[in-house]
Every structure is written in C-alpha cells, then in structure tokens.
SEFI-616243 format. One record per atom (N, C-alpha, C, O, CB): atom name; x, y, z; residue number from 1. Coordinates in nm, 2 decimals, m for minus. Each point is the difference from the previous one (the first is absolute). Glycine has a CB too. Layout:
N
<CA <X Y Z> NUM> ...
end
This chain:
99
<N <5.16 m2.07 m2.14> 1> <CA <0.04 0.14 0.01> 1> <C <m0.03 0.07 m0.14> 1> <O <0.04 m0.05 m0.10> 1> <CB <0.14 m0.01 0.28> 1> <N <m0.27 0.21 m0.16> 2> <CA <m0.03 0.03 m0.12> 2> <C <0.16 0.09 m0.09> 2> <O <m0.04 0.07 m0.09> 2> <CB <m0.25 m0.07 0.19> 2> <N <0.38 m0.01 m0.09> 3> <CA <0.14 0.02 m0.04> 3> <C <0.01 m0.12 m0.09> 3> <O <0.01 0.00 m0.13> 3> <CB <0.10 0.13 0.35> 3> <N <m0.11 m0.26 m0.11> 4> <CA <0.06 m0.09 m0.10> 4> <C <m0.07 m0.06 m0.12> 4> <O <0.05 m0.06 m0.10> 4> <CB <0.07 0.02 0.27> 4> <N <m0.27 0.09 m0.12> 5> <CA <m0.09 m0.05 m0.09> 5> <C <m0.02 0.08 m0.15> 5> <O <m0.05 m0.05 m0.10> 5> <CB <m0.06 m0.03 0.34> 5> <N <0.15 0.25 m0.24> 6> <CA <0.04 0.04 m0.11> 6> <C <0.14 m0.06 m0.07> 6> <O <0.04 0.06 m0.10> 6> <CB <m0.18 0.14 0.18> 6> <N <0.21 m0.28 m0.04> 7> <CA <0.16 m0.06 m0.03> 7> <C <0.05 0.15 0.03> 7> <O <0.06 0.02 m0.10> 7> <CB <m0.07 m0.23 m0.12> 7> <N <0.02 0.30 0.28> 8> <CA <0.08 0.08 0.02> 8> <C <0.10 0.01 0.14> 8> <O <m0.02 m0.04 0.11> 8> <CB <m0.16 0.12 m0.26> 8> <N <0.26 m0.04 0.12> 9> <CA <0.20 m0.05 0.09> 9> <C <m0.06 0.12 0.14> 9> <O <m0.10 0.06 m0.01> 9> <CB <0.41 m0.08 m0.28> 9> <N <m0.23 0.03 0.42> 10> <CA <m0.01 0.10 0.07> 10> <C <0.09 0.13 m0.04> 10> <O <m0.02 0.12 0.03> 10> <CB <m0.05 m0.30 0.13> 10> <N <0.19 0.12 m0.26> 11> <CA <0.02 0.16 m0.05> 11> <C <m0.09 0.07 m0.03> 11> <O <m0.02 0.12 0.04> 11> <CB <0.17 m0.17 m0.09> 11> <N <m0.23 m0.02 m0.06> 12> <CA <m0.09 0.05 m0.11> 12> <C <m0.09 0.09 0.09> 12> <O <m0.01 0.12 m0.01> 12> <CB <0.02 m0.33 m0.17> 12> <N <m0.09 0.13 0.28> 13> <CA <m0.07 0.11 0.10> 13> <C <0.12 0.11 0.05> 13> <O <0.02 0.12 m0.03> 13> <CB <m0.22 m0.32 0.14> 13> <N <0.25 0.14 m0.06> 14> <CA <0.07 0.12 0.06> 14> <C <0.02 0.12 m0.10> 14> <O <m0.06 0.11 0.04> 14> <CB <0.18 m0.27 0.11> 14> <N <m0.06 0.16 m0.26> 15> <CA <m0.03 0.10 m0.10> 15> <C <m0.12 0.08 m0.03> 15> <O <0.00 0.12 m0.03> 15> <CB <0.12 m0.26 m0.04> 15> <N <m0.21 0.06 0.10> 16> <CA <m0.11 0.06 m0.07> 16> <C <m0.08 0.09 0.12> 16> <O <m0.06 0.11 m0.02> 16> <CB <0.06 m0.32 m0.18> 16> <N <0.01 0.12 0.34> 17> <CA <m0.02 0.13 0.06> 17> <C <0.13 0.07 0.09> 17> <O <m0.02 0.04 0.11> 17> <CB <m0.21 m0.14 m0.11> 17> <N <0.34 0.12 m0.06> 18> <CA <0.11 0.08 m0.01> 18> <C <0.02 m0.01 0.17> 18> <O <0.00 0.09 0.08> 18> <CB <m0.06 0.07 m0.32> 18> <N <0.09 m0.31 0.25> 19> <CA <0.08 m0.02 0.15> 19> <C <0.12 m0.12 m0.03> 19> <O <m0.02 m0.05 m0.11> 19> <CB <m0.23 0.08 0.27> 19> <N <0.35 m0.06 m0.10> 20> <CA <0.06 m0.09 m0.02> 20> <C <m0.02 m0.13 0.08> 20> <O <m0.01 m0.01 0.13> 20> <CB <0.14 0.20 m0.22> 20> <N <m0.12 m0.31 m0.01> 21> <CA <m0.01 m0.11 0.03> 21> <C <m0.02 m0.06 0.15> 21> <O <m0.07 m0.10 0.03> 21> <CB <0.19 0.13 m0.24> 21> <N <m0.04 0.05 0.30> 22> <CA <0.04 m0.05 0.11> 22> <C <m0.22 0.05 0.08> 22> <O <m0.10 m0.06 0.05> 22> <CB <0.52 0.12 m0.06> 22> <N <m0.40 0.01 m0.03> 23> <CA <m0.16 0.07 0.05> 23> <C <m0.08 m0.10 m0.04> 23> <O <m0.04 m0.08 0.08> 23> <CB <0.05 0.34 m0.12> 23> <N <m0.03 m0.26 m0.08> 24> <CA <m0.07 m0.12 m0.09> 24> <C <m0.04 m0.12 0.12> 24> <O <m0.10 m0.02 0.06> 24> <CB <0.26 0.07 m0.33> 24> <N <0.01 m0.14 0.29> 25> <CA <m0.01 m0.09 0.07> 25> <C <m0.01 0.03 0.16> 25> <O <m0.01 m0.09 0.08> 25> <CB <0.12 m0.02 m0.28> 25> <N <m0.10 0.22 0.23> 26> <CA <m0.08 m0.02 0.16> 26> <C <m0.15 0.04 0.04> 26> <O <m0.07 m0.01 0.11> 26> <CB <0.31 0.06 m0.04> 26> <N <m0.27 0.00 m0.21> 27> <CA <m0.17 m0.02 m0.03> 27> <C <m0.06 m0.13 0.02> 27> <O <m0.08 m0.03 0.08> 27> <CB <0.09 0.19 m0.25> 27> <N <0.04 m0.24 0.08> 28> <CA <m0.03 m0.12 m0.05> 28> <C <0.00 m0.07 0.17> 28> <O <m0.09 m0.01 0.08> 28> <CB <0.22 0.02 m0.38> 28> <N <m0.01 m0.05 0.30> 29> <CA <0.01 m0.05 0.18> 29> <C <m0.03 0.06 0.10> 29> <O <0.05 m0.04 0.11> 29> <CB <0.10 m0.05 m0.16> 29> <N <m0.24 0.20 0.05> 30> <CA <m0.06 0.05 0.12> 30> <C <0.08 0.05 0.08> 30> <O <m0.03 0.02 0.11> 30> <CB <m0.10 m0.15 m0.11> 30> <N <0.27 0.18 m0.05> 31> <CA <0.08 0.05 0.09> 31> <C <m0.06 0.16 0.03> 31> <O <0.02 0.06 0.10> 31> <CB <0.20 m0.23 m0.18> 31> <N <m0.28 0.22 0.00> 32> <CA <0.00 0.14 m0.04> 32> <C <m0.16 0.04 m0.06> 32> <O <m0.02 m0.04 m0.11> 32> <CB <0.31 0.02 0.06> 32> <N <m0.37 0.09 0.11> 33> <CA <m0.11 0.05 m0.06> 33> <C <0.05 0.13 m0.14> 33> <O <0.09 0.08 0.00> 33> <CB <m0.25 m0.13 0.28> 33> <N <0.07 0.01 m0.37> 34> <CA <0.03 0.11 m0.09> 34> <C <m0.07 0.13 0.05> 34> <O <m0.09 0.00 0.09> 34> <CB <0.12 m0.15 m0.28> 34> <N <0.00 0.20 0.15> 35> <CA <m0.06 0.16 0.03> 35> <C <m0.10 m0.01 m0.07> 35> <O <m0.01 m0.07 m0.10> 35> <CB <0.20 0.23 0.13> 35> <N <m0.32 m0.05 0.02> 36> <CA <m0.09 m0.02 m0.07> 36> <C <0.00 0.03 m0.17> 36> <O <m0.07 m0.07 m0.08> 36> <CB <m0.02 0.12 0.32> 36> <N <0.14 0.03 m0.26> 37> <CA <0.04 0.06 m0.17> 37> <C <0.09 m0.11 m0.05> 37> <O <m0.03 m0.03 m0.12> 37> <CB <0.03 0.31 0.16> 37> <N <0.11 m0.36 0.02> 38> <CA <0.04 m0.10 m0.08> 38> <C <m0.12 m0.13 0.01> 38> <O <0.00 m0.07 m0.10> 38> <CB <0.27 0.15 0.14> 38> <N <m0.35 m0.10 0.05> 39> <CA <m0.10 m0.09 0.00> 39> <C <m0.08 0.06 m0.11> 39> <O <m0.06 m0.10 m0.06> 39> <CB <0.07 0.02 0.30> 39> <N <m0.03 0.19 m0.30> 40> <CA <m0.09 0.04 m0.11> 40> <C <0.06 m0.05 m0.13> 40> <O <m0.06 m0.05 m0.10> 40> <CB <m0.02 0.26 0.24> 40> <N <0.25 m0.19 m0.12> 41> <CA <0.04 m0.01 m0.07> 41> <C <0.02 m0.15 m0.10> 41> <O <m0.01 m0.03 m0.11> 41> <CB <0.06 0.23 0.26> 41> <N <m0.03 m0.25 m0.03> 42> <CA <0.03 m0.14 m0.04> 42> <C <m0.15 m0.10 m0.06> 42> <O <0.00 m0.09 m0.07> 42> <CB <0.23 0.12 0.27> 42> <N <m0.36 0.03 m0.14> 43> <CA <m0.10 m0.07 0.00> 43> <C <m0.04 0.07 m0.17> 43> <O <m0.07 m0.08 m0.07> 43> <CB <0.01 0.03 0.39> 43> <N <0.07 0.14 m0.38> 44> <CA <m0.03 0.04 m0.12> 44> <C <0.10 m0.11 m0.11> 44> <O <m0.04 m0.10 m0.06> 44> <CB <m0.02 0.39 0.17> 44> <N <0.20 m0.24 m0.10> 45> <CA <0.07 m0.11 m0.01> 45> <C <m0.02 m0.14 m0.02> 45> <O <0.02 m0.03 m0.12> 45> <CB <0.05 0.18 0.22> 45> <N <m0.09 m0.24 m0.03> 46> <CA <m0.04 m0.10 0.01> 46> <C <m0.17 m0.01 m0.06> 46> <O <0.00 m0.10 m0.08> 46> <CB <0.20 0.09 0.28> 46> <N <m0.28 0.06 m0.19> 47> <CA <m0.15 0.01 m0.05> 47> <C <m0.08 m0.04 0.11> 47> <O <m0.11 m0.04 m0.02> 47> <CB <0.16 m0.02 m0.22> 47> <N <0.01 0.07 0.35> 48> <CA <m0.09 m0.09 0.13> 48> <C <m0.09 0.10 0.10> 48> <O <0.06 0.11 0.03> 48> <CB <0.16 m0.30 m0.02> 48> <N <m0.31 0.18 0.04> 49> <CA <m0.03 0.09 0.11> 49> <C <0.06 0.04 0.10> 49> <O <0.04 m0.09 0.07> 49> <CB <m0.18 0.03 m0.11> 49> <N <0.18 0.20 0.08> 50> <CA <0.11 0.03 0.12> 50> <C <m0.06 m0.10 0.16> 50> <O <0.06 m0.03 0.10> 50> <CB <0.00 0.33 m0.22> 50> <N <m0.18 m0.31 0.07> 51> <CA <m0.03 m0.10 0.14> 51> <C <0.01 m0.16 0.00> 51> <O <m0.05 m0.06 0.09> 51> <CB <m0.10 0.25 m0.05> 51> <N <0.20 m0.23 m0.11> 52> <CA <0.10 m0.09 m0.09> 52> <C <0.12 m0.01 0.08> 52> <O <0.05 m0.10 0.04> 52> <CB <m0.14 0.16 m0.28> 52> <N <0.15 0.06 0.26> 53> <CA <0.16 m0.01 0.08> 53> <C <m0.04 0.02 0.12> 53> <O <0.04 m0.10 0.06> 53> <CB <0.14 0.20 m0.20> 53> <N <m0.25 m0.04 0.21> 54> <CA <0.00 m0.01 0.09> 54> <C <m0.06 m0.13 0.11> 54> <O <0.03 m0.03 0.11> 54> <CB <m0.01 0.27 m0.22> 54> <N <m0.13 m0.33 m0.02> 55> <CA <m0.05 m0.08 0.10> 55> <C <0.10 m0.18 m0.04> 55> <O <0.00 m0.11 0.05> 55> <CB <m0.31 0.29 m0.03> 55> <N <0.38 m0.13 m0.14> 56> <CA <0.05 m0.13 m0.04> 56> <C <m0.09 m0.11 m0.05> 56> <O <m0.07 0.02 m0.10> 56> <CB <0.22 0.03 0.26> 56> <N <m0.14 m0.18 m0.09> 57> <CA <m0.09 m0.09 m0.01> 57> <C <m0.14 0.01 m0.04> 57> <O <m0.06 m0.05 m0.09> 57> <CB <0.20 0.00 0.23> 57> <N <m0.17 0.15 m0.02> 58> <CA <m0.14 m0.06 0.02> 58> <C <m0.05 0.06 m0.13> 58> <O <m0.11 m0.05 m0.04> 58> <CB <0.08 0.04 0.32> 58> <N <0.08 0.12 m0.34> 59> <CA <m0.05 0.03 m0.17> 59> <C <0.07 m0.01 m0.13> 59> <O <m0.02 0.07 m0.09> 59> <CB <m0.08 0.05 0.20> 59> <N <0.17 m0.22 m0.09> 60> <CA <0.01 m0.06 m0.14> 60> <C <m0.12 m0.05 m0.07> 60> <O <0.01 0.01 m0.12> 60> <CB <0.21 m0.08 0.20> 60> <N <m0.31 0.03 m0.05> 61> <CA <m0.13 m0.05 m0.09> 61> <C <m0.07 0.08 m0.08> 61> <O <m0.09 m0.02 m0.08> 61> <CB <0.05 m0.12 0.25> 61> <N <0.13 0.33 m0.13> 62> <CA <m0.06 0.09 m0.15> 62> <C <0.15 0.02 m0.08> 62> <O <0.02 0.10 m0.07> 62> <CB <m0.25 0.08 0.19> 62> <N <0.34 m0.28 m0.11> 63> <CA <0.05 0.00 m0.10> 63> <C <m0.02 m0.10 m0.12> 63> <O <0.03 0.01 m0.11> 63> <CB <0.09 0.09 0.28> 63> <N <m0.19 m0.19 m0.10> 64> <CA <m0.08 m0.10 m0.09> 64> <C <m0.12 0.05 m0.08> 64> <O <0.00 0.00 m0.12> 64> <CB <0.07 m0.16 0.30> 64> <N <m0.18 0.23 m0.08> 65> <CA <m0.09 0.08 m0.01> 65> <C <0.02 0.10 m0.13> 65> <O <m0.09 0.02 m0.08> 65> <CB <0.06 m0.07 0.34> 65> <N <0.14 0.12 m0.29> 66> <CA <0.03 0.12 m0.05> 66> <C <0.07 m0.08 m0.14> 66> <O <m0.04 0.04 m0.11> 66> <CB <0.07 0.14 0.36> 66> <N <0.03 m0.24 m0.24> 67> <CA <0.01 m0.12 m0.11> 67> <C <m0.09 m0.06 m0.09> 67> <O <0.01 m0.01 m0.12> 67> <CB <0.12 m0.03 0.27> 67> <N <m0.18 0.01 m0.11> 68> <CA <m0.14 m0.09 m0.04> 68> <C <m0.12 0.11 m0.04> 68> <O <m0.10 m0.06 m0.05> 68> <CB <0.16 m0.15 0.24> 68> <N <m0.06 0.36 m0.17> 69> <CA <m0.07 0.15 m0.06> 69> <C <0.09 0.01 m0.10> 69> <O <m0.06 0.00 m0.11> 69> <CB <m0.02 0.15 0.31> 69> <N <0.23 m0.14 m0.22> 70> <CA <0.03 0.04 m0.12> 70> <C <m0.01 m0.10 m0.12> 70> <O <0.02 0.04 m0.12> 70> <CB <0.12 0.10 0.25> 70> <N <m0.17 m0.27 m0.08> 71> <CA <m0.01 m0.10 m0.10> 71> <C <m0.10 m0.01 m0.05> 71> <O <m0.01 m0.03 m0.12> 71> <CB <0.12 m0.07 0.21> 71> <N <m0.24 0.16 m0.01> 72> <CA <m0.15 m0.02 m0.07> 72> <C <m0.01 0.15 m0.07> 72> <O <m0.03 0.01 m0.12> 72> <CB <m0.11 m0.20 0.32> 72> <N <0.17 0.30 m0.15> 73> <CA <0.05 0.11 m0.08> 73> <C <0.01 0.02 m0.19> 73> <O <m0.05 0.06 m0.09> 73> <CB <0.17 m0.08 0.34> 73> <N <0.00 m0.08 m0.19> 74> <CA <0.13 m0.02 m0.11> 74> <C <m0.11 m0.05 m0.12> 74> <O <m0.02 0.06 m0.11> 74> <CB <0.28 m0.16 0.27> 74> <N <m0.33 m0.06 m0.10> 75> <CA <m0.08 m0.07 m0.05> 75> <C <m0.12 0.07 m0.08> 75> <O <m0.03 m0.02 m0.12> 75> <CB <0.12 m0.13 0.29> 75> <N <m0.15 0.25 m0.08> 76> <CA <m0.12 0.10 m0.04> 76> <C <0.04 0.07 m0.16> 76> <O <m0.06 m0.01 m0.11> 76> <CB <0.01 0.08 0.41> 76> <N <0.20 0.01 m0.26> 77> <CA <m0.01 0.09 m0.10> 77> <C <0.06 m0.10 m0.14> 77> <O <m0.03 0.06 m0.10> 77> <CB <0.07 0.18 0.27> 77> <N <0.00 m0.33 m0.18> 78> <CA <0.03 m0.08 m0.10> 78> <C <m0.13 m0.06 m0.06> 78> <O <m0.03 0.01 m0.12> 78> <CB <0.26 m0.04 0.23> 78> <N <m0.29 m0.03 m0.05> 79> <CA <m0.16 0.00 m0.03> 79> <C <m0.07 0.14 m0.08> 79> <O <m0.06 m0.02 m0.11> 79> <CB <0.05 m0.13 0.33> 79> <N <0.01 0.24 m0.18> 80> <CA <m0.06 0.11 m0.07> 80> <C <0.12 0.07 m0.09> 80> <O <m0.05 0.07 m0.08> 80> <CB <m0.15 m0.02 0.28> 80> <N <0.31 m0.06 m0.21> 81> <CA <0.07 0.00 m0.13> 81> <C <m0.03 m0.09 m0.10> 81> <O <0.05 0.01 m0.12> 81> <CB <0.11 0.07 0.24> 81> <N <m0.25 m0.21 m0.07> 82> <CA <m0.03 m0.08 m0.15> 82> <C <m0.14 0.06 m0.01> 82> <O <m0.03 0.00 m0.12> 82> <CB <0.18 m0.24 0.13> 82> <N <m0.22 0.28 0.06> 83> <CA <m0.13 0.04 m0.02> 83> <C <m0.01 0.11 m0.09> 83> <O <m0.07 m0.02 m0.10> 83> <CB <0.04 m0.05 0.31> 83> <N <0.10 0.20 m0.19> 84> <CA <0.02 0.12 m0.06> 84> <C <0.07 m0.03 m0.14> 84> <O <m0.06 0.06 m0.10> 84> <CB <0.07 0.06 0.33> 84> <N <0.11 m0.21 m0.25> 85> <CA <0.00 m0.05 m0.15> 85> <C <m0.09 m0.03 m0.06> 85> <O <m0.02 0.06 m0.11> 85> <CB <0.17 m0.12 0.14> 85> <N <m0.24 m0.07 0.02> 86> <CA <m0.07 m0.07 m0.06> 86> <C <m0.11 0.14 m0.06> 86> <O <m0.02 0.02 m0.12> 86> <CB <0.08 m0.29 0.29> 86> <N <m0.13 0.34 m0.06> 87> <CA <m0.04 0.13 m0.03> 87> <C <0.00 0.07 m0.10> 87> <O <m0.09 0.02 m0.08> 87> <CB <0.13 m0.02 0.23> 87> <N <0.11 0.03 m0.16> 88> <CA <0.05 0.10 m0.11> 88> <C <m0.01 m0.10 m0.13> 88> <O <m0.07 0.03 m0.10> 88> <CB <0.26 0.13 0.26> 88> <N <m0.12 m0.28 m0.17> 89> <CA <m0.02 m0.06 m0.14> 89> <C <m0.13 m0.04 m0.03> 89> <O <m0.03 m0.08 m0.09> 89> <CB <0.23 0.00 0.10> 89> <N <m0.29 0.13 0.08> 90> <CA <m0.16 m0.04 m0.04> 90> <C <m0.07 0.10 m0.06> 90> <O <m0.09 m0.01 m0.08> 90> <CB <0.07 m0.12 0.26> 90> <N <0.08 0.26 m0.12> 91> <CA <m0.08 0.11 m0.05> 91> <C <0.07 0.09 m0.14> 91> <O <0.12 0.00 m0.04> 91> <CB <m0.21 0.02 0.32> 91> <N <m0.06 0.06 m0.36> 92> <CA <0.08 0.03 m0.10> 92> <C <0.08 0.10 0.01> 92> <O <0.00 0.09 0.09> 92> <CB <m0.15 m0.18 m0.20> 92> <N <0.24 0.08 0.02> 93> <CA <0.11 0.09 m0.01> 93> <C <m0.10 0.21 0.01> 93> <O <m0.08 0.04 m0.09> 93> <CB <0.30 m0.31 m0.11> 93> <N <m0.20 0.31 0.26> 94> <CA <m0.01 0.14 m0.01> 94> <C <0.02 0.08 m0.18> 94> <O <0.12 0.01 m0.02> 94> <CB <m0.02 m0.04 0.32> 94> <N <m0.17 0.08 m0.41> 95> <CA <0.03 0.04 m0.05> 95> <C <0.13 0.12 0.00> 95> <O <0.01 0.08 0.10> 95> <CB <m0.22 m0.21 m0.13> 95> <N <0.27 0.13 m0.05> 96> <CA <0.12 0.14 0.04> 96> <C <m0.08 0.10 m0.08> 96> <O <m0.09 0.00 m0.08> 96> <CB <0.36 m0.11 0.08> 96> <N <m0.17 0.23 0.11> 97> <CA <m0.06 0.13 m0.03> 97> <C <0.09 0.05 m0.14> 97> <O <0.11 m0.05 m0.01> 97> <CB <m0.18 0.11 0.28> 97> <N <0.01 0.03 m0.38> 98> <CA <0.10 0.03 m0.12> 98> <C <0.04 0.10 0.05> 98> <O <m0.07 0.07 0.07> 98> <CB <0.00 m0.16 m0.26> 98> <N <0.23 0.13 0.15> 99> <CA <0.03 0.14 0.02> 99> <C <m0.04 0.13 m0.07> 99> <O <0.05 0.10 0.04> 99> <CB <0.09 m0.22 0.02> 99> 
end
C-alpha cells in the first residue's frame, strides 16, 4: 500500500486530505469509493497515479516503475553536479571588473 510505503499513519492522510480517519479506513477496505476530488486528492498526496486507486493491483508496477525514475533522476543530476565542478575548477577564473 502506497500509505504504508511512505511510513505514513492513516491519520496523517486523513489530515492532509482534510477527512477524518474513519474515511481514510473505509477507502482503504473498499467500504467506500472516494469521490473523485478526494481520489485527486489523495493520489497527489501519496505520489501515485489516480489510476493507481482505482485499479489497485493490477498497477502497482508504476509504483515501482516511478521509483526506480526518481532514482536514475536523482543519480543523473548528481553526476552532472560533479561534472559542472569539475568544470568550474578547470576553467580560468574570469578576470574582475574595477570599479
């Protein structure tokens, strides 16, 4: 579940999209469809695609998917932060302008 997978409690959702707990948990157990605006709600929230809640199962593999983009991401720009140093301590300093 992408809830428990941020470590975050069902209050905490519930807070955040400004429902109480009890909502939270009859989401969770299928007692209760969210409305479409708390389904917006909650899928921003969470970081997941709203078609994510609706299909359950069968798309969890872009929470993996979407996981595994922010990692190579992550990976990309840390790579070209050593690049752009290495850059800068290579090139000569700019003379200054006098006042």
């Amino acid at each position: 579940m992408a809830r428990q997978r941020l470590g975050m409690t069902q209050d905490e959702l519930a807070a955040l999209i400004h429902k109480n707990v009890r909502s939270v948990q009859a989401y969770e157990s299928d007692e209760w469809d969210p409305r479409d605006r708390q389904a917006r709600a909650i899928a921003e929230v969470l970081n997941v695609p709203i078609q994510w809640l609706k299909d359950g199962e069968d798309a969890q593999p872009l929470l993996g998917e979407r996981v595994e983009v922010e990692r190579l991401l992550n990976e990309l720009n840390e790579k070209m932060d050593t690049i752009l140093a290495k850059l800068n301590a290579a090139s000569p300093k700019a003379p200054r302008r006098r006042s």
